[in-house]
ROTI-202348 format. One record per atom (N, C-alpha, C): x, y, z. Coordinates in steps of 0.05 Angstrom, whole numbers, padded with zeros to 5 digits, always signed. Layout:
<koldrens>
XYZ;...
</koldrens>
This chain:
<koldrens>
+01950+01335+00996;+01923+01340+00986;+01919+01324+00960;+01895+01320+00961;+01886+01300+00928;+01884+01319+00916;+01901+01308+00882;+01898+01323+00858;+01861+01322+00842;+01866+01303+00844;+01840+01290+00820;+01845+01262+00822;+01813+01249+00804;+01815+01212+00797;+01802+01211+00773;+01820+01206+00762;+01817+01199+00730;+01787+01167+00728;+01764+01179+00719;+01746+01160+00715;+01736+01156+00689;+01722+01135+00688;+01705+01128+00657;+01681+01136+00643;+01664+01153+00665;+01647+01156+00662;+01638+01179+00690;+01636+01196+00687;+01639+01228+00695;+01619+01229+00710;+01596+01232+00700;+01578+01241+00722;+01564+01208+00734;+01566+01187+00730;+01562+01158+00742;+01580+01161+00767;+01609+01165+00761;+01625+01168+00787;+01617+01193+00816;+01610+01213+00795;+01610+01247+00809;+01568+01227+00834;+01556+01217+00822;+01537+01203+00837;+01546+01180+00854;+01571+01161+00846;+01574+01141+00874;+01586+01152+00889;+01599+01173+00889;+01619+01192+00910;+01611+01210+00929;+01586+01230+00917;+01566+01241+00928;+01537+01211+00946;+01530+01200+00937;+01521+01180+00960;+01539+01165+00975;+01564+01155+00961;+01580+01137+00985;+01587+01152+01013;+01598+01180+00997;+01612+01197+01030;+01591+01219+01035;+01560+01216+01033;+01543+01235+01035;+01545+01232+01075;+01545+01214+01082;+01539+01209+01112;+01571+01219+01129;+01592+01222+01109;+01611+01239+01118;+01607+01273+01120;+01584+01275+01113;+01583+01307+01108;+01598+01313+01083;+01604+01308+01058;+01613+01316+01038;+01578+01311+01016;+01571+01338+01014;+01548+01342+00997;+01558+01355+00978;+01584+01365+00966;+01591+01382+00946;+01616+01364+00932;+01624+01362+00909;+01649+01351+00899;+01671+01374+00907;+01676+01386+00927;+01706+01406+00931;+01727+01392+00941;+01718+01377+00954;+01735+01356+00969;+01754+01339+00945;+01736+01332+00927;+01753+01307+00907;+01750+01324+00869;+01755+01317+00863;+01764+01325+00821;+01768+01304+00812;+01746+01300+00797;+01743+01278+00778;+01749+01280+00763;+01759+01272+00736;+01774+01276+00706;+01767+01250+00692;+01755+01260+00669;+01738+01229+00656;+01771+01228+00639;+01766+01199+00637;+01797+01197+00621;+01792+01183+00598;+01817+01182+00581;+01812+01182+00559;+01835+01169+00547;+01834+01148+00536;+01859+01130+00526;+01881+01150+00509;+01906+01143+00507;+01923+01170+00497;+01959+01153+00495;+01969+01169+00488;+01998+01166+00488;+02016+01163+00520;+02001+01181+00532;+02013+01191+00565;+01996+01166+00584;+01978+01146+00572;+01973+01124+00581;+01973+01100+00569;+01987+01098+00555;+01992+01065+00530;+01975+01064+00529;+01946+01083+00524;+01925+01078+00503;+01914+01049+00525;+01916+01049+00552;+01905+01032+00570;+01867+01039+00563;+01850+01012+00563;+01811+01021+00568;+01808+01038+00586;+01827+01033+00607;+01816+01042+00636;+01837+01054+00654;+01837+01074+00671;+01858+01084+00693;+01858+01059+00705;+01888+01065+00719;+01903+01044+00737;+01882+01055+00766;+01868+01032+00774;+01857+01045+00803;+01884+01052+00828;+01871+01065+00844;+01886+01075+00871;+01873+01072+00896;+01889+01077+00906;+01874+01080+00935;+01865+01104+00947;+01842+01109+00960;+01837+01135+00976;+01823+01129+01002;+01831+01141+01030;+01824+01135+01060;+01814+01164+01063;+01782+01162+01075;+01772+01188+01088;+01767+01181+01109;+01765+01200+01130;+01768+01198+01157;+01737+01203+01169;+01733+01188+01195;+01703+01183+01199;+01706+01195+01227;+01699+01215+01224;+01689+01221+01265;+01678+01198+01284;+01669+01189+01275;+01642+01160+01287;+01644+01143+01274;+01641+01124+01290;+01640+01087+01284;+01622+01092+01267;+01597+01096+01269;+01575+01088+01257;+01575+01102+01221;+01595+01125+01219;+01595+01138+01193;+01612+01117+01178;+01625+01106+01187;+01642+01078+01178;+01618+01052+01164;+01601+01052+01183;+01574+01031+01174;+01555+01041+01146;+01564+01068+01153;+01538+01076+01141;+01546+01086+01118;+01578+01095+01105;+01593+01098+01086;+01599+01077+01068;+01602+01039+01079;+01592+01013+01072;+01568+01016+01058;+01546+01016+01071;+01509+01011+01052;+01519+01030+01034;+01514+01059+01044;+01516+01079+01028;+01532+01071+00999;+01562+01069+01002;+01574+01053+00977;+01562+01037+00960;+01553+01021+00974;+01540+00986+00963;+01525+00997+00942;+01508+01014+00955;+01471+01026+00944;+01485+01042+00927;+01499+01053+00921;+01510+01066+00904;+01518+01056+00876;+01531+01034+00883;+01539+01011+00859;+01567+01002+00866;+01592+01005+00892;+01607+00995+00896;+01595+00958+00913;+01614+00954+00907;+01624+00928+00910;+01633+00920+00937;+01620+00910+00961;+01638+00894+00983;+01673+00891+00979;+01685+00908+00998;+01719+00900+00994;+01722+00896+01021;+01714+00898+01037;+01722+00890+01071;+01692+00905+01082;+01670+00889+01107;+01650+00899+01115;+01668+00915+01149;+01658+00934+01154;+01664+00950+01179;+01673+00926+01192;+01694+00935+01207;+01697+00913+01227;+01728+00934+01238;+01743+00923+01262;+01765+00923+01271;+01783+00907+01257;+01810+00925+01251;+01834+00914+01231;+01849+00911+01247;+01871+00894+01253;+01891+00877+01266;+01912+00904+01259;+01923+00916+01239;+01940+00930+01241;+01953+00959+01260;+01923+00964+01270;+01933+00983+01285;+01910+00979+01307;+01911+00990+01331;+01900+00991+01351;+01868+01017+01341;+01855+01002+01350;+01827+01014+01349;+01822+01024+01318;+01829+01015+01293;+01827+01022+01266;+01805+01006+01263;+01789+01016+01263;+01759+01013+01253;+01749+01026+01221;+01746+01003+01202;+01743+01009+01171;+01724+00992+01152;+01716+01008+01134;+01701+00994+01114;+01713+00993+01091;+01711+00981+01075;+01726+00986+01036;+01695+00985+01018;+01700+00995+01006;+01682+00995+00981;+01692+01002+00959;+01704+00990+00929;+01713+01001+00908;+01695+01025+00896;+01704+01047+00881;+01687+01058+00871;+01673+01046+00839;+01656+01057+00827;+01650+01048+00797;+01681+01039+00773;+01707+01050+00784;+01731+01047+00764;+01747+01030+00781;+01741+01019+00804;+01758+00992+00823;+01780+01013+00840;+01777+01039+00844;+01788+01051+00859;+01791+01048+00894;+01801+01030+00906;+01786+01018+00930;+01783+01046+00946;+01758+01054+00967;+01755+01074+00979;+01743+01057+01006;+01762+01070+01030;+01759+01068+01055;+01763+01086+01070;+01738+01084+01091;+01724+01099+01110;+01740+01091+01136;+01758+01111+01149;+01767+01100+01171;+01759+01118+01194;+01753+01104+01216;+01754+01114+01244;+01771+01104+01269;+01785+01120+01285;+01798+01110+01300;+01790+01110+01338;+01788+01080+01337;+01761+01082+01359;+01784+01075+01383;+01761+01091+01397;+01769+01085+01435;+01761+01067+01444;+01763+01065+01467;+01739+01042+01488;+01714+01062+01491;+01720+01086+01482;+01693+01098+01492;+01675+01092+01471;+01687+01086+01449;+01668+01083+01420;+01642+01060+01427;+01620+01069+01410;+01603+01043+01412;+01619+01020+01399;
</koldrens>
């Protein structure tokens, strides 16, 4: 289970997270914990958190497309457009970094039945 993601700016993030995975059905922050961060001793006084990675899972191809715009319009950044990934059989994904370069991808794992 996710702890939390340390961001720069609290409620800017708590808005690209709520529109990026709104088409996932996540309309409430319970799912994720944001933590505005704050340069310190327990981080070498770094500007910014070290980004990470986070994968949510898409019932439907199309929540994969639509988790892409969604992101974009949000204020993330193009990191891979929907498409089929070579690594695994039927891994169907999008990337979008969030506002702190946290890359966030939408995965679905498609059949032949999938559109």
């Amino acid at each position: 289970m996710l702890g939390h993601i340390r961001v720069l700016d609290l409620e800017a993030s708590l808005q690209f997270y709520l529109t990026a995975l709104s088409h996932l059905s996540y309309k409430e922050m319970r799912f994720l914990a944001l933590r505005q961060y704050t340069p310190g001793d327990q981080n070498g006084y770094a500007e910014k958190p070290t980004p990470v990675y986070i994968s949510f899972y898409a019932k439907e191809r199309r929540l994969v497309d639509e988790f892409h715009v969604a992101g974009i319009k949000a204020g993330g950044k193009d990191n891979g457009k929907p498409g089929v990934r070579p690594w695994m059989e039927g891994y169907y994904t999008a990337y979008v970094p969030d506002l702190d370069e946290n890359n966030i991808e939408v995965v679905h794992f498609a059949t032949e039945t999938d559109d």
